[in-house]
C-alpha positions in Angstrom: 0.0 0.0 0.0 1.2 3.3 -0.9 1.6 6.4 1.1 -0.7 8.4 -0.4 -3.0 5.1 0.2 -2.4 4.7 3.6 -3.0 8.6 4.1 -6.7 8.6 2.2 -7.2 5.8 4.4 -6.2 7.9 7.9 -8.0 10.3 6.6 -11.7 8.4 5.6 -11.4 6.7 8.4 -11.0 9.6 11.2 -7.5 8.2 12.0 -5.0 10.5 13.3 -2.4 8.6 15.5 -2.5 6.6 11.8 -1.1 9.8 10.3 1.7 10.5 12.5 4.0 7.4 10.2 3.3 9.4 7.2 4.8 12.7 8.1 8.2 13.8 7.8 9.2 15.8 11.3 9.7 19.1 9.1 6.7 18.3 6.9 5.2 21.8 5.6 1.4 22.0 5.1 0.7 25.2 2.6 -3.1 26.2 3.5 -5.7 27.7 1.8 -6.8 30.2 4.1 -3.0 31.1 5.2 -0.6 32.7 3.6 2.5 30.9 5.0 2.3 27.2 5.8 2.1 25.3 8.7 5.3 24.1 9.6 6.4 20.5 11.5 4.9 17.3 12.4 3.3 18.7 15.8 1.4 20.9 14.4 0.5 19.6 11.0 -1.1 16.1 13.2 -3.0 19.0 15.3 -4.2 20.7 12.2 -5.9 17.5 11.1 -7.4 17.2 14.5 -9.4 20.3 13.4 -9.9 19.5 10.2 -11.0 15.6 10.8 -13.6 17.0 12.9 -14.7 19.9 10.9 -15.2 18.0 7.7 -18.9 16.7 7.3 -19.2 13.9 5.1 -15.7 13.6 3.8 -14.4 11.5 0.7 -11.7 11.2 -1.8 -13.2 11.2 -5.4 -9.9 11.0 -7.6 -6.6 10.5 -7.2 -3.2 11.1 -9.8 0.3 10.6 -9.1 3.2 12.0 -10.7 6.2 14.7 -9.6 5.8 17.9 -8.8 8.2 20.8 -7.8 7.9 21.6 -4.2 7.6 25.1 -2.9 10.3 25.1 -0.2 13.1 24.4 -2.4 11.9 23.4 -5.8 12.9 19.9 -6.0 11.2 17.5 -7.8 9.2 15.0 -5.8 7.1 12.1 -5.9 3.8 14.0 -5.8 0.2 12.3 -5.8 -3.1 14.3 -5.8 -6.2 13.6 -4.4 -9.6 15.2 -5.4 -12.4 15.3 -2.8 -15.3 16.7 -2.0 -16.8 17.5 2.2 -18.7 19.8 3.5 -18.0 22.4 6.2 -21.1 24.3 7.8 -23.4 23.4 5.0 -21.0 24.6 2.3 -19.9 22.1 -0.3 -16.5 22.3 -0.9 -14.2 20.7 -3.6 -10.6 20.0 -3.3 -7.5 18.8 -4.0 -5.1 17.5 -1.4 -1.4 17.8 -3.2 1.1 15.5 -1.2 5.1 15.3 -2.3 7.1 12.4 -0.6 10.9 12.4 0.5 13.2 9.8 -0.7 11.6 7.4 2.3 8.1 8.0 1.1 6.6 9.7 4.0 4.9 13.4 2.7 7.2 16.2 2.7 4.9 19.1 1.6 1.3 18.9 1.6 -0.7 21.8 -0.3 -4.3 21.8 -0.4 -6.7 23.8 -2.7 -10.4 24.2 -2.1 -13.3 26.2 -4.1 -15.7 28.2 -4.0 -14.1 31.4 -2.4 -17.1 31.4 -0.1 -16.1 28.1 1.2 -12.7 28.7 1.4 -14.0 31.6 3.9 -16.3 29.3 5.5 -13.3 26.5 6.1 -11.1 29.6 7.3 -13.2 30.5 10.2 -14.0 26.9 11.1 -10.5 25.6 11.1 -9.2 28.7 12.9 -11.4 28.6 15.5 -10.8 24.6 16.2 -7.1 25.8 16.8 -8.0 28.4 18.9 -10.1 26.2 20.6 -7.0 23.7 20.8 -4.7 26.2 22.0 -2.8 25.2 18.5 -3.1 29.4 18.0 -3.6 32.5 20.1 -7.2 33.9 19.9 -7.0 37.2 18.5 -6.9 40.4 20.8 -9.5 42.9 21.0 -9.2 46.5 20.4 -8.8 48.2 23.7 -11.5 51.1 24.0 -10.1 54.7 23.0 
């Protein structure tokens, strides 16, 4: 069974101590709703502590493999993608999950892509307040009064 296998498995499944073999320890995870990516094995497995339980109805729908250049240092990796569709608050979503393995086949980078915009704002809030919520983030501040 292949790594990206094994992950789409983890990942139907609910399964996130399965995850933590699939990682590299420097693993980045490049966001939609974040401009820089999430960076390390701690806190990429506590990202998909949010996301496994923020994700209604969950399911891969495609997958490709091939090589794609990564975006930390533009090697040329392994890469497979998976397509799949979930929905988040009532919003359907579609995506694609882009995973890039080192020479040992555990993923490296991991970028994900989602549409519509409005779901992509929809996933943003719901993620970010799961890692509030899991002290994986600071809460933001409030103005003080004038």
């Amino acid at each position: 069974m292949t790594t990206a296998d094994r992950f789409r498995a983890a990942v139907e499944n609910g399964d996130r101590a399965a995850l933590e073999d699939l990682f590299t320890e420097d693993i980045r995870f490049y966001s939609p709703v974040k401009f820089t990516p999430f960076e390390g094995k701690s806190m990429v497995l506590g990202l998909f502590g949010v996301l496994l339980r923020t994700f209604e109805d969950f399911r891969y729908v495609g997958h490709f493999d091939g090589t794609a250049e990564t975006s930390s240092d533009g090697a040329v990796l392994p890469s497979a993608v998976l397509l799949f569709r979930t929905t988040v608050n009532g919003k359907e979503i579609h995506g694609i999950d882009l995973l890039q393995f080192d020479e040992e086949g555990r993923i490296r980078e991991f970028t994900v892509m989602v549409r519509p915009q409005s779901a992509v704002q929809t996933l943003g809030a719901a993620v970010f307040a799961g890692l509030v919520a899991d002290g994986l983030v600071a809460a933001p501040q409030e103005a003080e009064p004038a």
